[in-house]
Each structure stands twice: as structure tokens, then as C-alpha cells.
C-alpha positions as CSV (number, residue, x, y, z in Angstrom):
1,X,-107.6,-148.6,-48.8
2,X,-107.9,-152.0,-49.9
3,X,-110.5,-151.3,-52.5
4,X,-108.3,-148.2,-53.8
5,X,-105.4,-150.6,-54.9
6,X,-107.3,-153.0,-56.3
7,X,-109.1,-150.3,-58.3
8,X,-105.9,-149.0,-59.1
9,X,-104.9,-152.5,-60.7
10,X,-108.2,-153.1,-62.6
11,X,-107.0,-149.2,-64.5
12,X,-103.9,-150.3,-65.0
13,X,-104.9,-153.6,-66.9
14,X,-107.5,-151.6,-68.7
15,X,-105.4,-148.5,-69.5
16,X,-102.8,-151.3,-71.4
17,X,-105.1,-152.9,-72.7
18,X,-107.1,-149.7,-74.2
19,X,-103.3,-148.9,-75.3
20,X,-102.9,-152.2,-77.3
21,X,-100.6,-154.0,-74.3
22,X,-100.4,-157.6,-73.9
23,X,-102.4,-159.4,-73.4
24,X,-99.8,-161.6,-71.1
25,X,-98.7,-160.1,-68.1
26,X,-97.2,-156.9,-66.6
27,X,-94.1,-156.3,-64.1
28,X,-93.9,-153.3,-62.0
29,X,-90.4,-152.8,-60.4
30,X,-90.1,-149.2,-59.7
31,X,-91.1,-148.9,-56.0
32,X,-93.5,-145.3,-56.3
33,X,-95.1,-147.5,-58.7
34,X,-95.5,-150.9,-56.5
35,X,-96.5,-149.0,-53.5
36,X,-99.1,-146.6,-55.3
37,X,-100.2,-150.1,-56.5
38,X,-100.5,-151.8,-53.0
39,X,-99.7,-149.5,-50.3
40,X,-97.0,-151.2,-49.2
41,X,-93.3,-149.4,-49.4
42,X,-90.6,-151.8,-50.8
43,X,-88.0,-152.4,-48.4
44,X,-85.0,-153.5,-50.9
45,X,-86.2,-154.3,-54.7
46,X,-89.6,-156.0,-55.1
47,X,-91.9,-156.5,-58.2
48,X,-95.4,-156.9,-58.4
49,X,-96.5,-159.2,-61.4
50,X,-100.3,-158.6,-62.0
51,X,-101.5,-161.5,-64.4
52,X,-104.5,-161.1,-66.8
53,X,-106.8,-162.4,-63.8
54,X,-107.2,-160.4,-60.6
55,X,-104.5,-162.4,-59.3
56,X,-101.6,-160.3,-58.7
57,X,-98.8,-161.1,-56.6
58,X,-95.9,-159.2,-54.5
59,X,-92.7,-160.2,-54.4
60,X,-89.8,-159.2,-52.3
61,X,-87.8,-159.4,-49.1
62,X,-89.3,-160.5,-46.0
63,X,-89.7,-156.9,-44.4
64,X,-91.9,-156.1,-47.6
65,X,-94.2,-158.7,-47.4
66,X,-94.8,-158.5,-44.0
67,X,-95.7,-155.0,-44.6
68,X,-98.9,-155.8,-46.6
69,X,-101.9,-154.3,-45.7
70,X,-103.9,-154.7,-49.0
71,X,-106.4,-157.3,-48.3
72,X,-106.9,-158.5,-51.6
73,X,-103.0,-159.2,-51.5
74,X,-103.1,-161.4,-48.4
75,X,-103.4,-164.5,-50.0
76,X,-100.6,-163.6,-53.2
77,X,-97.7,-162.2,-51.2
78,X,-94.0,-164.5,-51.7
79,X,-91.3,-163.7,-50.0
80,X,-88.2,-164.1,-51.7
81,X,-84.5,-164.5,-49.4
82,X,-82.6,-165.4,-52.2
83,X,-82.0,-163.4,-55.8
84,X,-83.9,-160.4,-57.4
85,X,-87.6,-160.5,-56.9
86,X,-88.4,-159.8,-60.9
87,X,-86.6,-163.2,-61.9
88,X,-89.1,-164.5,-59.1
89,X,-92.0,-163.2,-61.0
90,X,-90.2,-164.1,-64.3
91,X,-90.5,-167.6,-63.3
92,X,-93.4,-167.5,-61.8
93,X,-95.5,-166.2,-64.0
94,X,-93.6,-168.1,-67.1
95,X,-95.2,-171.3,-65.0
96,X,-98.5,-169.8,-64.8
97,X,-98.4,-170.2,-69.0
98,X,-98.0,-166.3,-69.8
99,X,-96.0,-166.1,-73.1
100,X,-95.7,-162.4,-72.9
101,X,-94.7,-160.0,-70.0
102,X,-94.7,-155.9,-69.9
103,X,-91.8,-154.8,-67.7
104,X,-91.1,-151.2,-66.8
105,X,-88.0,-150.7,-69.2
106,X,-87.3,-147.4,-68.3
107,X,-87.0,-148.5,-64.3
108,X,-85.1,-152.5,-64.9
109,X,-81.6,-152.3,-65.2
110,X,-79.5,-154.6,-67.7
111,X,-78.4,-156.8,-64.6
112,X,-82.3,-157.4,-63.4
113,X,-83.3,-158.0,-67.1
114,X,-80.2,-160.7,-67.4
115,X,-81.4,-162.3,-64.1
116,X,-85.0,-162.2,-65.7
117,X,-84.1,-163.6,-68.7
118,X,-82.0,-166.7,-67.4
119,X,-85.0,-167.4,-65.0
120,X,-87.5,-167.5,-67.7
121,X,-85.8,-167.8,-71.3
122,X,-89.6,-168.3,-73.2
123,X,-90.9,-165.3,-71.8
124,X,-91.4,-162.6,-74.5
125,X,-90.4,-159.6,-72.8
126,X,-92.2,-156.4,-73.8
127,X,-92.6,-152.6,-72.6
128,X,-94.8,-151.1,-70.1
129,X,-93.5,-147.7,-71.1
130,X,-94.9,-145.4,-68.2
131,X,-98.3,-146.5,-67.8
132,X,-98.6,-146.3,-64.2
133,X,-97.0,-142.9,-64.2
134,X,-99.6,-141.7,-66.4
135,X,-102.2,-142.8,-64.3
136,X,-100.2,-141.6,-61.2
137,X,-100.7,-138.0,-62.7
138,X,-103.6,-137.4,-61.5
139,X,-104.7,-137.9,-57.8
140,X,-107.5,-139.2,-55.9
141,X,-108.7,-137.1,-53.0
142,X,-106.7,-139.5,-50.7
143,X,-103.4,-138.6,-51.9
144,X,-104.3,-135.1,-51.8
145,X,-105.3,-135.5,-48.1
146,X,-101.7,-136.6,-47.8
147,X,-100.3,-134.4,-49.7
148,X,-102.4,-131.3,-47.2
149,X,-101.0,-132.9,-44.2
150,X,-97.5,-132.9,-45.5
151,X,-97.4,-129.2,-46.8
152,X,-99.2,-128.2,-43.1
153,X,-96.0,-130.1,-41.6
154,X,-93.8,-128.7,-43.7
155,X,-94.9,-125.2,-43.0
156,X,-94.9,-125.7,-39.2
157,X,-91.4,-126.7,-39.2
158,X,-90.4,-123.5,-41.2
159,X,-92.4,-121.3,-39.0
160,X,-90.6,-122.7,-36.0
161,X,-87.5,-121.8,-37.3
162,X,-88.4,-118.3,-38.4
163,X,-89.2,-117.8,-34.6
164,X,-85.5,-118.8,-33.9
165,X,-82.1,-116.9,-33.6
166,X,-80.5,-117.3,-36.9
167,X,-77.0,-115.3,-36.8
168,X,-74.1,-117.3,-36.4
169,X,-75.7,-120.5,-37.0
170,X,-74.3,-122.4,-40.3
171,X,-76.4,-123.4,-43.1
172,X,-75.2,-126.9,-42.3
173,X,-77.3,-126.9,-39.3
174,X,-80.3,-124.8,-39.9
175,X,-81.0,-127.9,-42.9
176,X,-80.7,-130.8,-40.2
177,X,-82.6,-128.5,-37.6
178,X,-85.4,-127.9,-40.4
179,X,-85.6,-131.8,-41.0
180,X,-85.5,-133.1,-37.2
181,X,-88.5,-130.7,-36.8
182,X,-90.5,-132.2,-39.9
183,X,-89.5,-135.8,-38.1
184,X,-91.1,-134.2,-34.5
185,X,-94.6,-132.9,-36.4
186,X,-95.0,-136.5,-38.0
187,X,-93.3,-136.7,-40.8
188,X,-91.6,-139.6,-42.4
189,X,-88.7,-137.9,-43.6
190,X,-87.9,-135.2,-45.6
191,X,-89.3,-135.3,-48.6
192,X,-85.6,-134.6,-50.6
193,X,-82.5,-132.9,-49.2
194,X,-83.0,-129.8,-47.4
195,X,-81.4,-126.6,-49.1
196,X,-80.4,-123.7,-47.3
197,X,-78.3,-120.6,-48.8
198,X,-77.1,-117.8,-47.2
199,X,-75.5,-114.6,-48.6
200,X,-74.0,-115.3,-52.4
201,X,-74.5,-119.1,-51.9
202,X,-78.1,-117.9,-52.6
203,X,-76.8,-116.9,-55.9
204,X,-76.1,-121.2,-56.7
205,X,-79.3,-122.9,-58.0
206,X,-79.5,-126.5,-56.4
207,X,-77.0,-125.1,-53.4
208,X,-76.6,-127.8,-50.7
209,X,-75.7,-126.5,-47.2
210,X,-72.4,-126.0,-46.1
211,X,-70.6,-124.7,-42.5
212,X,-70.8,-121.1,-43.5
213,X,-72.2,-119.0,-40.6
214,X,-75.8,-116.4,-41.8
215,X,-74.5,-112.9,-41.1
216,X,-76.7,-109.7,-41.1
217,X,-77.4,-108.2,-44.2
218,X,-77.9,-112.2,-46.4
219,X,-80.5,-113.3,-48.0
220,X,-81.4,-116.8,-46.9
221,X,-83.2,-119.2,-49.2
222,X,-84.4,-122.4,-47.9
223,X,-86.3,-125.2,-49.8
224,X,-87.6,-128.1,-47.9
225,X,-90.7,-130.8,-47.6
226,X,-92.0,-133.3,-45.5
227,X,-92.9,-136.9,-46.4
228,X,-96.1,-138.0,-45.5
229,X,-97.8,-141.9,-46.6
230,X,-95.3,-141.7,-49.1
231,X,-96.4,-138.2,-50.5
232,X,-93.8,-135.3,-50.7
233,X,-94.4,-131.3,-51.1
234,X,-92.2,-128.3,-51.2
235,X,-91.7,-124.9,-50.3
236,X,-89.3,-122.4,-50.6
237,X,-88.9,-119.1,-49.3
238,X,-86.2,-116.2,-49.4
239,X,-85.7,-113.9,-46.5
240,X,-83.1,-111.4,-45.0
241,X,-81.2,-111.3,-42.0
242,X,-80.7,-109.0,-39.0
243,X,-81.8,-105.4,-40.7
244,X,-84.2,-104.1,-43.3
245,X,-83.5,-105.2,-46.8
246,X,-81.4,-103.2,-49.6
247,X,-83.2,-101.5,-52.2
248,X,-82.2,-104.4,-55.1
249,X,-82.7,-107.0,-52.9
250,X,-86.2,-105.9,-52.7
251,X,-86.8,-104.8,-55.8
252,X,-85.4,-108.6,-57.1
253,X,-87.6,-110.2,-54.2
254,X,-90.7,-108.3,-56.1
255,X,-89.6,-109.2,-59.3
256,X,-89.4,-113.2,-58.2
257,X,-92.9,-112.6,-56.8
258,X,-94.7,-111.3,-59.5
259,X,-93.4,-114.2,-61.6
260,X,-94.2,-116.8,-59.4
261,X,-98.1,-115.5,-59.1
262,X,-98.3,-115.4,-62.8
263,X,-97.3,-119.0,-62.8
264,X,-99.7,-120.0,-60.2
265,X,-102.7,-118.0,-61.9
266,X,-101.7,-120.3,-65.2
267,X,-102.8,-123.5,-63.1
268,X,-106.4,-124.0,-64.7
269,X,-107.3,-127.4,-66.8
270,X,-106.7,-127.1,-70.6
271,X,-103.7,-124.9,-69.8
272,X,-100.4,-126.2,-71.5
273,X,-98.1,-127.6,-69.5
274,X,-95.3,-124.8,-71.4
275,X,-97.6,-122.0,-71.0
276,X,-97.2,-122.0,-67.2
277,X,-93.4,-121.9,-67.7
278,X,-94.0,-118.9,-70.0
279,X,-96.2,-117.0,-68.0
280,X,-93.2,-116.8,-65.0
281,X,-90.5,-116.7,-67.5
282,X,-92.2,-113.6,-69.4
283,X,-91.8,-111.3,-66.3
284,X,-88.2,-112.5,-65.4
285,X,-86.8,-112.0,-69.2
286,X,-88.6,-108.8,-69.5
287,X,-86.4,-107.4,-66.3
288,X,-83.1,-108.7,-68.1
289,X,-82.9,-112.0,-66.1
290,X,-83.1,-114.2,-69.0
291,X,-79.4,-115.6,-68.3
292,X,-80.0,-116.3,-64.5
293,X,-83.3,-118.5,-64.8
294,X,-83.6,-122.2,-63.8
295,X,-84.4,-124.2,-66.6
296,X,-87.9,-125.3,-65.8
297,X,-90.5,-123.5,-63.8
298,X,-92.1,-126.5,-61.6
299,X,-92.9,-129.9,-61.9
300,X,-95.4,-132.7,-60.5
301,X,-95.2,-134.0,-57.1
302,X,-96.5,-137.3,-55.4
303,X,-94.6,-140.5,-53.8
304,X,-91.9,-139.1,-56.2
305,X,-90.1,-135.8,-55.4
306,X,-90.3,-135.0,-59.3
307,X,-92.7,-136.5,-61.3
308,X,-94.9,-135.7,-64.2
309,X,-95.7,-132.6,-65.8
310,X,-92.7,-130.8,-66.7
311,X,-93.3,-127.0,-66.2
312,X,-90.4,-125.9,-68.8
313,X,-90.3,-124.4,-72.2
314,X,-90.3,-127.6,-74.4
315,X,-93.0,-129.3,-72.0
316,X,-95.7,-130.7,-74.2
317,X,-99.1,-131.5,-73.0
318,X,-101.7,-129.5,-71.1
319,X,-102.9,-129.6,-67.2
320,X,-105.6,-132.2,-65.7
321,X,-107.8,-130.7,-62.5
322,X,-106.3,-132.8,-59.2
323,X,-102.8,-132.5,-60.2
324,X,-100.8,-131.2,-57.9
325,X,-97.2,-129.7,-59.4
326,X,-94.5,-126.9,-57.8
327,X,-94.1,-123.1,-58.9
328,X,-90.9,-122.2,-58.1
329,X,-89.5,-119.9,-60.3
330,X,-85.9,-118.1,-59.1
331,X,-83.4,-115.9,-60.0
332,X,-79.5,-116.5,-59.4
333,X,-77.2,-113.9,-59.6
334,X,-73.3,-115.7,-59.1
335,X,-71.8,-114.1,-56.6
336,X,-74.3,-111.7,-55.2
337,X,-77.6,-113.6,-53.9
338,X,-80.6,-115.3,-55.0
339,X,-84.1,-115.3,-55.1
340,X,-87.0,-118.4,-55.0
341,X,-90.4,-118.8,-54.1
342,X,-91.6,-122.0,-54.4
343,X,-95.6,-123.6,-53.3
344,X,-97.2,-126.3,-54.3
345,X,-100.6,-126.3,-55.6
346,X,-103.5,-128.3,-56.5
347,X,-104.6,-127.9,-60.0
348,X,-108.6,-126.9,-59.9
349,X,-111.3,-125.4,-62.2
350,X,-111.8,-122.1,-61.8
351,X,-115.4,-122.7,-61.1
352,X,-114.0,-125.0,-57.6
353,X,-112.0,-121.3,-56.9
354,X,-108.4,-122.1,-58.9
355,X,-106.0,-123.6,-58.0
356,X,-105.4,-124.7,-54.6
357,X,-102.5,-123.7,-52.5
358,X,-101.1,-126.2,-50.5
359,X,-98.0,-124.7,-48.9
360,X,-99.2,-121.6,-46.9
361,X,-96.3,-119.8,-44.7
362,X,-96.4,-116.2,-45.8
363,X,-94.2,-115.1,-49.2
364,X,-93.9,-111.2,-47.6
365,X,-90.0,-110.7,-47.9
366,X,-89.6,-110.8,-43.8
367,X,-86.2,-109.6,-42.4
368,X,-85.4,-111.9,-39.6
């Protein structure tokens, strides 16, 4: 992987300097960015400075420098025990003779750009913008390889559950049962907190579990993902408890369905990043659900939960193949219940078969 992160660099430094960049140096602070950069996971804040020549350095605590398996980093690797690892590189590179340093101003707060500042007052400090988000966007077949293995745990764990007694147990517990199981097939973590609603708490977008007990008769929702190398998924699926579903909970489960297979069928190259939004959104306003839709259809997923593209109405841009992003459209209904479906997919020419779903436990509305 060595080779990959070096390579990664070398973009970087061309992509700025394609983009008019300095010609200095360039900071990178946000730790998805540092670790997509080097493979090695922050542990506290950090900063890579990559100089001009291939001779980039990490910066941070001990823990995080020890954790270096990038070969080409062996020998460029300082530990820092005392203050914030971007005055470090401030300094550092300042006495290397750069004039002019890039720094991700979207990601350094005011107090790390004060420290910065006081270290090295010469420096010309200048912005990175999002640069190594934009070439995050798209992904190599490695990260897609992590990204299979975490949607294959993801949907083991929820399987287990399914196979489970689920009256009487509270939301609270099926969420840390759902997460221990991602930890026991491999996982990392969870790849964000895990959502589980039952009855009308289905009805709250973004609901986070609480001690109230799944009776017969609920929908449950769940939303959940595993972390894996760094790289997070998602699914979410709706169900019923105990006996056969109601005729409007069926006929809002269908509803949800349809729109969320128009949005996958959207995923091909060229295809506006809005027009995906507009393709699930279309068969939700057309049934009068206009007022009970989540603002945005999907977005992009990596070593960040939410990342670029934006699957919304004002989203502007158009998909890349190998980029993997969420469907997940829902509808909420205050009160009542709620349905989502959410996969996530690989974006992939038609002529490689469309898109490619990642996240495989059955969408058939199951009572359990």
C-alpha cells in the first residue's frame, strides 16, 4: 500500500498545481484526508506537510507515528509531545525556506491557525480548498474492496438480528446489540450511530434510539454500518412486527420502494448529481408526500460517513464510475410511522452491468 499513498501524494501536488496552487507547500490536517494520504489513522490531531519534493512528513502524537506503515514515510515521521502538530509543520517547513503554505481552511480552526501563525509569522498562508476531497471522490479498487467487506459485515449483523426475538426489547438495546455484532464479524466500529425506530418514532427522520419497548403491529426502521480500514457503508431497512402488515403500511412500504429503485437505476456516469434526487423524489411528490421527504436523497461514502456528492435538489455536478454514494430515500409521517430503504452502491457503466449494489439483505417488507 506503500506505493498507493505515495501515488496518492504525487496527484495531489499535481492536481494543485494543474489548479494554479503554490508552488510552496501544502498542510493537510483533516484526519480522512491524512490517513487516505498515508494509511495511518490519526490518533489526536496530526498534519502532514508535503513539500514541493517527495519529502513529505507526518506529524503528531506518539501513538500516530508509531502507527506508520507507509514505507516511503519511515524516514519523515516526527513525533510531537508538546503543542499542535500544524504549528510543528509551520515551523518546520518555514525552516525548510517555503514562503508559501496551502492549509485546509475549511478543516483548521481559528485557534490552530493562531498557533500556526505565532510559530511561523513569514509564512504566507494560503488555501487548499478541498483538493484532497476531490480526489477522494472517486475510489480505487482497494477502497472498494473495503468498502464490499464492510457492507457484507454490515448485512450479517442485521440478518442475525432479524433471526432474533424482537417484542419487548427496547430500541435502546436492539442499536448496541446491532453494533456489538458488527464489532464480533470484524468491524472497527460502527460506521455512525446506529438508528433504530419503532412504531411512530419511525415517523422522526434522524431518530436516535430510546427505552421504548417494539410491540406487534410497528414498523421498525433501522439504519446502521460497519467500519472497515477506515471505510464506512450503510443500510437501512423497514420492517413489521409480530403479524402481517396493514394495508397503508404496505402500500407506503411500496411507495418508498419504487422510489428508491428509481434512484438507484439513475446511478450511471454523466448523470447529474440532482437528477438522482429527482428521479426518487418524482414518485414520492406524485403520491402527495412532498411535505414528509428528507431533504436530500443520498450522498457519498468513504473514510467519511458523508462525503461528496450531494444527492439533493440543488446538487450541482454529475456522477464519475467508482463512486460509491447511498440511496435512501424515506417517508415520515409525525405521529404514525415511517418508511426508509437505504443501499449503497458502486457507481458503474452500464456496459460493466450498472451500478453495483453493495449492501445486499433483502428489501421485501418482512413481518418479523
Amino acid at each position: 500500500m506503500s506505493e498507493v499513498h505515495v501515488t496518492r501524494r504525487a496527484r495531489l501536488r499535481e492536481r494543485c498545481e494543474a489548479q494554479g496552487g503554490p508552488a510552496g507547500a501544502a498542510l493537510i490536517t483533516l484526519p480522512a484526508n491524512i490517513r487516505y494520504l498515508t494509511g495511518c489513522a490519526p490518533a489526536g490531531p496530526a498534519a502532514l506537510l508535503l513539500t514541493p519534493e517527495p519529502r513529505d512528513v507526518l506529524l503528531g502524537s506518539p501513538d500516530t507515528t508509531a502507527a506508520v506503515t507507509d514505507e516511503s514515510l519511515r524516514g519523515s515521521v516526527l513525533p510531537v509531545t508538546r503543542g499542535d502538530p500544524a504549528a510543528a509543520a509551520g515551523e518546520l517547513a518555514a525552516g525548510a525556506g517555503v514562503d508559501t503554505l496551502a492549509v485546509e481552511e475549511h478543516h483548521l480552526t481559528v485557534a490552530r491557525h493562531r498557533a500556526l501563525a505565532d510559530a511561523a509569522p513569514r509564512l504566507r498562508l494560503t488555501g487548499l480548498a478541498c483538493a484532497v476531497e476531490q480526489q477522494r471522490l472517486v475510489k480505487d479498487e482497494e477502497e472498494i474492496s473495503a468498502l464490499r467487506v464492510s457492507a457484507e459485515m454490515t448485512d450479517h449483523a442485521l440478518g442475525e438480528l432479524l433471526e432474533s426475538i424482537l417484542v419487548g426489547r427496547t430500541e435502546r438495546h436492539l442499536a448496541l446489540e446491532l453494533e456489538r455484532r458488527l464489532i464480533d464479524h470484524g468491524a472497527e466500529g460502527p460506521a455512525f450511530p446506529t438508528s433504530v425506530a419503532t412504531g411512530s418514532h419511525a415517523g422522526i427522520p434522524g431518530h436516535r434510539p430510546t427505552d421504548r419497548r417494539v410491540e406487534e403491529g410497528d414498523f421498525l426502521s433501522v439504519c446502521l454500518g460497519a467500519r472497515y480500514r477506515g471505510y464506512r457503508c450503510q443500510i437501512g431497512r423497514t420492517f413489521v412486527i409480530g403479524t402481517a402488515p396493514a394495508t397503508w403500511q404496505i402500500e407506503l412500504y411500496d411507495l418508498v420502494f419504487a422510489a428508491q429503485r428509481a434512484g438507484r437505476e439513475a446511478l450511471t456516469p454523466g448523470t447529474e448529481y440532482r437528477a438522482v434526487d429527482r428521479a426518487t423524489r418524482h414518485v414520492l411528490d406524485a403520491a402527495g408526500y412532498s411535505d414528509a421527504l428528507d431533504p436530500s436523497t443520498g450522498h457519498g461514502v468513504g473514510l467519511e460517513f458523508r462525503e461528496d456528492p450531494r444527492l439533493c435538489p440543488d446538487a450541482m455536478g454529475k456522477l464519475d464510475a467508482c463512486v460509491p454514494v447511498t440511496v435512501e430515500p424515506g417517508v415520515h409521517l409525525p405521529g404514525r410511522g415511517g418508511v426508509r430503504i437505504d443501499d449503497t452502491l458502486v457507481v458503474r457503466p452500464q456496459a460493466d452491468g450498472g451500478p453495483e449494489l453493495l449492501t445486499i439483505t433483502t428489501k421485501e417488507l418482512l413481518a418479523l
